[in-house]
Structure formats: structure tokens, C-alpha cells
BALOBA-1460 file (C-alpha; in Angstrom, 3 decimals):
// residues 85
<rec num="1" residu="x" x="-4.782" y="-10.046" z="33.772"/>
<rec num="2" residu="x" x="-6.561" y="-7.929" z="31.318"/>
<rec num="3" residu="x" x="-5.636" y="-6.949" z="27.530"/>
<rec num="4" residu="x" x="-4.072" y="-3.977" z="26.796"/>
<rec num="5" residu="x" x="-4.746" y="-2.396" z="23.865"/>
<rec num="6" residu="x" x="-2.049" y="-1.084" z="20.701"/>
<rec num="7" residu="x" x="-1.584" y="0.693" z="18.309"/>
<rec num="8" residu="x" x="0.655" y="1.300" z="14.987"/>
<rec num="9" residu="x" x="3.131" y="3.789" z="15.347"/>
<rec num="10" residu="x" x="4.863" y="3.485" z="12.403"/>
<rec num="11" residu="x" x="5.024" y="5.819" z="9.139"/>
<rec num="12" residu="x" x="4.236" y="4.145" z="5.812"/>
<rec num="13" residu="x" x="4.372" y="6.186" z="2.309"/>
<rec num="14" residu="x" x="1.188" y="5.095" z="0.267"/>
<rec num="15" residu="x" x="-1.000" y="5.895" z="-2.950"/>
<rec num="16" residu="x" x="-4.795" y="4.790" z="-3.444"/>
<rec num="17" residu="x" x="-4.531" y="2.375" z="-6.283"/>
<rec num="18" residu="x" x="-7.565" y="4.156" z="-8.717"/>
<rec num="19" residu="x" x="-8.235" y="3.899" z="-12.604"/>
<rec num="20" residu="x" x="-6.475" y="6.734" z="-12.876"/>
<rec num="21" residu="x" x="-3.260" y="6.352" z="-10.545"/>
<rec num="22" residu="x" x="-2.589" y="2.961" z="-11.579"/>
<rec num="23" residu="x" x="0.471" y="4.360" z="-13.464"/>
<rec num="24" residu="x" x="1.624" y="6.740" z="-11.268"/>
<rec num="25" residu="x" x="1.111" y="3.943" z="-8.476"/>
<rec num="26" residu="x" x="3.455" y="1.556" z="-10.780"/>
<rec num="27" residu="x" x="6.394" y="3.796" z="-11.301"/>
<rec num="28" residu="x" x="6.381" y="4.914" z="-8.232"/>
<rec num="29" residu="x" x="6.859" y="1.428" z="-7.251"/>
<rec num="30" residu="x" x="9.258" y="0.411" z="-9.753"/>
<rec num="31" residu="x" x="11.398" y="3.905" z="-8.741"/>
<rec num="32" residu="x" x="11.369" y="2.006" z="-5.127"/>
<rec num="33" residu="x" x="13.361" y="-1.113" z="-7.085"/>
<rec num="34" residu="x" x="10.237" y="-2.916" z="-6.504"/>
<rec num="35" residu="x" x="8.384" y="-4.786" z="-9.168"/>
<rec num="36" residu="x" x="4.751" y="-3.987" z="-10.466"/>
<rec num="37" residu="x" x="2.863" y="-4.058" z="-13.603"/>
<rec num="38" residu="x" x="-0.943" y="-2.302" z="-14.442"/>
<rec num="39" residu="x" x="-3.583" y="-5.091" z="-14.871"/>
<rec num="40" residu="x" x="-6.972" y="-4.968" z="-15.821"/>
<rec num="41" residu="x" x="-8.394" y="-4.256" z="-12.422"/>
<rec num="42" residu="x" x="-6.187" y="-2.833" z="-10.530"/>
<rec num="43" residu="x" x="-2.077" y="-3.024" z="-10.094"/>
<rec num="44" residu="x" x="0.023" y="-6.456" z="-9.250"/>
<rec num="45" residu="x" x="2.683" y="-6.059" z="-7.023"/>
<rec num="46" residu="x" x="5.794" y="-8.467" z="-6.187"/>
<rec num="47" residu="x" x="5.592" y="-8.762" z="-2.512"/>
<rec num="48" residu="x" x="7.271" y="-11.178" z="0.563"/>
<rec num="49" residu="x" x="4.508" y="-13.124" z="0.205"/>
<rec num="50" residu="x" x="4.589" y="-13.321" z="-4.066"/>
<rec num="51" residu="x" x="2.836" y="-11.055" z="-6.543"/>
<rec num="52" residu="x" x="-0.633" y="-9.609" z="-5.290"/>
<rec num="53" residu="x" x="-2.904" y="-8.356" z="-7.612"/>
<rec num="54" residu="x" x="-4.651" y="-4.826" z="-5.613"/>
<rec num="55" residu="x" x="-7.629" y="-3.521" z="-7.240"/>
<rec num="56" residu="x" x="-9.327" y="-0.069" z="-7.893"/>
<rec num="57" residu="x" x="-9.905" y="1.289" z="-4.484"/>
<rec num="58" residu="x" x="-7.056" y="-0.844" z="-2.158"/>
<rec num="59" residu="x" x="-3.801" y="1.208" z="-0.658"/>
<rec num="60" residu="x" x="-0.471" y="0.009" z="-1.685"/>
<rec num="61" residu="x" x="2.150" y="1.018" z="1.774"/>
<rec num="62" residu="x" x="5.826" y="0.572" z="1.631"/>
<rec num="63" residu="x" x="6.675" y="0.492" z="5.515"/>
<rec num="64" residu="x" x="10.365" y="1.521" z="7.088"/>
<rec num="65" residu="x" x="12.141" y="-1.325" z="5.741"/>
<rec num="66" residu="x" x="11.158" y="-0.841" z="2.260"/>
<rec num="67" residu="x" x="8.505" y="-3.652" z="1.611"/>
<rec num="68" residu="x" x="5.234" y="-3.091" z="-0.368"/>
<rec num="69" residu="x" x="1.785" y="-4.283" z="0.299"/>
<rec num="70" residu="x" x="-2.044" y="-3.324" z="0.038"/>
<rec num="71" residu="x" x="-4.604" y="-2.970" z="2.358"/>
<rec num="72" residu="x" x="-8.181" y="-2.232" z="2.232"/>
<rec num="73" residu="x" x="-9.239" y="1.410" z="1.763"/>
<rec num="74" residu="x" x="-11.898" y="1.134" z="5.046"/>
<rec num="75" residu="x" x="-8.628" y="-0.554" z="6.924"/>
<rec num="76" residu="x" x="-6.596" y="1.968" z="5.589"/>
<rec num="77" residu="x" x="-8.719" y="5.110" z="6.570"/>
<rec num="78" residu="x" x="-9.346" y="3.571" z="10.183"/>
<rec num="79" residu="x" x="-5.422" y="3.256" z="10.582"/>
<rec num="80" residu="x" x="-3.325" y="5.762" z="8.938"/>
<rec num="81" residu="x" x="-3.508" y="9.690" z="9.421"/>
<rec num="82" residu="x" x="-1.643" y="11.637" z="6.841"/>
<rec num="83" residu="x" x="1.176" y="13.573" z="8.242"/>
<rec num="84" residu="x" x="1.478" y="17.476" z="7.679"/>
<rec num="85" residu="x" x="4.394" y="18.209" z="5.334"/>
């Protein structure tokens, strides 16, 4: 039997977590009823798996179901496709 190989199907909302969009990336967050706070080097964010501190260049998703996390902005790129709209 051989592998098969996947892929994600799913549609995430996210924001690139910059010097700049730390902020925006926060309220945006904290609009979601999620929790979040601006730190030196990036953004912490309460997730399942406690608060995560994401810095300058990381993605911050919130999937279907409402949870945040971050993942790397090369990870990112090579995963997600933004949709039209």
C-alpha cells in the first residue's frame, strides 16, 4: 500500500503580524472574544494550547470553529491562497 497524499481544504481568516499591524492584529482578535495583547516583538495570543507569543513576520489564523493560532510566514505562503472577494 502506498501513501496518498492531502491537502487542507479549509478557509481560515488571517493577518501578518508586522510592526505596524500589531494593533490592528490585536483588536481584531479581541473583536473575535479572543484574548491578545501587543508585546515587544510581536503579539501574544491566548490559545488551546495557552498564550503564544507570535513575532514580526508569523500569521495569526482563526479556523471554522473560531480558534486562533500562528504559523510561520514560509508555512503560511506554501499553504493558504487568498480567496477572491
Amino acid at each position: 500500500m502506498q501513501p496518498h497524499r492531502y491537502r487542507k481544504v479549509a478557509t481560515v481568516e488571517a493577518m501578518q503580524v508586522t510592526g505596524e499591524s500589531r494593533p490592528d492584529v490585536v483588536a481584531w482578535i479581541q473583536g473575535e472574544a479572543g484574548v491578545a495583547m501587543v508585546t515587544e516583538r510581536g503579539v501574544a495570543v491566548s490559545t488551546l494550547e495557552g498564550v503564544i507569543e507570535y513575532a514580526d513576520g508569523w500569521w495569526v489564523l482563526r479556523n471554522e470553529t473560531g480558534e486562533f493560532y500562528g504559523i510561520t510566514a514560509d508555512r503560511f505562503e506554501s499553504t493558504y491562497v487568498k480567496e477572491n472577494g
